[in-house]
C-alpha atoms as an extended CHARMM CRD file, in Angstrom:
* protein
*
        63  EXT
         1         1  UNK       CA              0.0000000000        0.0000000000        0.0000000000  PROA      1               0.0000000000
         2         2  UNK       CA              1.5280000000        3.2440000000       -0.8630000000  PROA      2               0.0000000000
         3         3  UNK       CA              0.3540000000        6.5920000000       -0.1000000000  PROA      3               0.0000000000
         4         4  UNK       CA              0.4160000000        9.6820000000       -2.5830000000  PROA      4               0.0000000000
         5         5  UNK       CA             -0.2730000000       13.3220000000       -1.4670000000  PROA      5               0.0000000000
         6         6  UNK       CA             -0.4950000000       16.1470000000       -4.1550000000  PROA      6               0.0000000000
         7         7  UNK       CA              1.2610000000       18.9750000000       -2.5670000000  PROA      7               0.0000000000
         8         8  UNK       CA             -0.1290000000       21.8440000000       -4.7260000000  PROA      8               0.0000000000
         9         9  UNK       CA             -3.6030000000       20.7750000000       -3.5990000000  PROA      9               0.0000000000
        10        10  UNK       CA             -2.6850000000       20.2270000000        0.3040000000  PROA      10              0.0000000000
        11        11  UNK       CA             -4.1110000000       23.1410000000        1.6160000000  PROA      11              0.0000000000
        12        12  UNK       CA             -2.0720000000       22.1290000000        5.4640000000  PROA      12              0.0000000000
        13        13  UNK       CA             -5.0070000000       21.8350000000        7.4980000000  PROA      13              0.0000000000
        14        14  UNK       CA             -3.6970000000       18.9520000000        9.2000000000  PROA      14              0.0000000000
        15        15  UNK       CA             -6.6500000000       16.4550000000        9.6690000000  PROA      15              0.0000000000
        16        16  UNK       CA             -4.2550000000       13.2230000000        8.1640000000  PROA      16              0.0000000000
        17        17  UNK       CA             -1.7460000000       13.9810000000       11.3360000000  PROA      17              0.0000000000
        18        18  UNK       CA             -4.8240000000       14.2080000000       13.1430000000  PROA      18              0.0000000000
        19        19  UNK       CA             -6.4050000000       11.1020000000       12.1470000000  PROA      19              0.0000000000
        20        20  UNK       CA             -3.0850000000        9.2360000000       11.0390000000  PROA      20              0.0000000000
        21        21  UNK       CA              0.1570000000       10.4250000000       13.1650000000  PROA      21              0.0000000000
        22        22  UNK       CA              2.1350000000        7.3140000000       12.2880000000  PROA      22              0.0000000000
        23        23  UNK       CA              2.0900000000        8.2790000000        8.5070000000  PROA      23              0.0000000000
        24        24  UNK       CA              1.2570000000       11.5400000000        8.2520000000  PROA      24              0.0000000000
        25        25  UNK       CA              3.1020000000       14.6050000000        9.4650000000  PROA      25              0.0000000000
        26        26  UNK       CA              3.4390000000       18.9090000000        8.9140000000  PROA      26              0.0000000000
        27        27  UNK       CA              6.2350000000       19.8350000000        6.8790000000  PROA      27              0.0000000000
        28        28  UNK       CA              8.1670000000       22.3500000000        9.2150000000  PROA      28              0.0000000000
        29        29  UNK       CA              8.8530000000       24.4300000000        5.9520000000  PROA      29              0.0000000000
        30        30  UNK       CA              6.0430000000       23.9950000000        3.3810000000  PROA      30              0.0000000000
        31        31  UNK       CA              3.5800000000       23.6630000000        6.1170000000  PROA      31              0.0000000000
        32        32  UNK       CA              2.0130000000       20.9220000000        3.9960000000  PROA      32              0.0000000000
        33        33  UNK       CA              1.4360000000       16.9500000000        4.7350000000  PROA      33              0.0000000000
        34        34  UNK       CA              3.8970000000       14.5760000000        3.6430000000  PROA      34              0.0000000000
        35        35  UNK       CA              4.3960000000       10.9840000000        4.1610000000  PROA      35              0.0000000000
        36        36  UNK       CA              6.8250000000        9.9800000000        6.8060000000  PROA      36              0.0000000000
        37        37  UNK       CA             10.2440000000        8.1020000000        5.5170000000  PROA      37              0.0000000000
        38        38  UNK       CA              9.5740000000        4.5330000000        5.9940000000  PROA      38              0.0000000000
        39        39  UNK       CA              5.7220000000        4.6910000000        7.3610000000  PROA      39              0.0000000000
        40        40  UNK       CA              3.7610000000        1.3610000000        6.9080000000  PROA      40              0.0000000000
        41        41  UNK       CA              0.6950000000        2.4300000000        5.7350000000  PROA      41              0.0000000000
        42        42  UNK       CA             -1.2080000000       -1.2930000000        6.1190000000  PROA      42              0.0000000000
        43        43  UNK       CA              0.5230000000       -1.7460000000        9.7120000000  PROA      43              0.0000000000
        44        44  UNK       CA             -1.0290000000        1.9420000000       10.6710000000  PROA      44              0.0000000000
        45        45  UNK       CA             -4.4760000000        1.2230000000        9.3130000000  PROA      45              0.0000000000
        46        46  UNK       CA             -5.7270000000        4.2760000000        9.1960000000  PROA      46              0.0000000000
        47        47  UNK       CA             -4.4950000000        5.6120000000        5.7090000000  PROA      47              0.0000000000
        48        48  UNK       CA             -8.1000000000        5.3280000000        4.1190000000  PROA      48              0.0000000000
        49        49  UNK       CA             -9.7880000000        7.5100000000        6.9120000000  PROA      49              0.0000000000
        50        50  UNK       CA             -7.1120000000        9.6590000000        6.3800000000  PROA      50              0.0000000000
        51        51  UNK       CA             -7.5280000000       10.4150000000        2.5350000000  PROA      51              0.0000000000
        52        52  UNK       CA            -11.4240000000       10.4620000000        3.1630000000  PROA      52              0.0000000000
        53        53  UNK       CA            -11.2190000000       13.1920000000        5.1070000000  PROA      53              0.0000000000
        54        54  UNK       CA             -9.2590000000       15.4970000000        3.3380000000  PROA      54              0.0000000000
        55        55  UNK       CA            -11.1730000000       18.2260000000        2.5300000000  PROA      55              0.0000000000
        56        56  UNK       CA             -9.2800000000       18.6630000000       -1.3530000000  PROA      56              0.0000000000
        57        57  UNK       CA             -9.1020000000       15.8400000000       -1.6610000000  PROA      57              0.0000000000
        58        58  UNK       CA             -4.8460000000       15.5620000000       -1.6980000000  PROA      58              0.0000000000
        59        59  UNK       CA             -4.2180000000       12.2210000000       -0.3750000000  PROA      59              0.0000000000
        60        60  UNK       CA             -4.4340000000        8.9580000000       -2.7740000000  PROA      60              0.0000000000
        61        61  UNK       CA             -3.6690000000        5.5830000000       -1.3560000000  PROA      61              0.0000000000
        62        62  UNK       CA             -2.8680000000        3.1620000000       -4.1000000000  PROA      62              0.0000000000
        63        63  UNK       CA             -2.7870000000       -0.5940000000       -3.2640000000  PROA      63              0.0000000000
């Protein structure tokens, strides 16, 4: 499982940390989500909520 976010439509709002910590985290500099080096999606199991409820819709997860 492997988890895609489209940076130029991340508006930063934060609800993927929120929902998914283990994957998901702020970029210090862009401000923006991005994946975290070496997260396991599957083990976390909470990648789907995550995308779902993004509100541009910026997260894919691709099996």
């Amino acid at each position: 499982m492997k988890v895609v976010i489209d940076e130029e439509a991340c508006i930063g709002c934060g609800a993927c940390v929120a929902l998914c910590d283990a994957v998901f985290r702020l970029n210090d500099d862009t401000g923006k989500a991005e994946v975290i080096s070496g997260a396991d999606c599957a083990a976390a199991g909470c990648c789907n909520e995550a995308a779902e409820s993004c509100p541009v819709a910026a997260i894919t997860v691709e099996q």
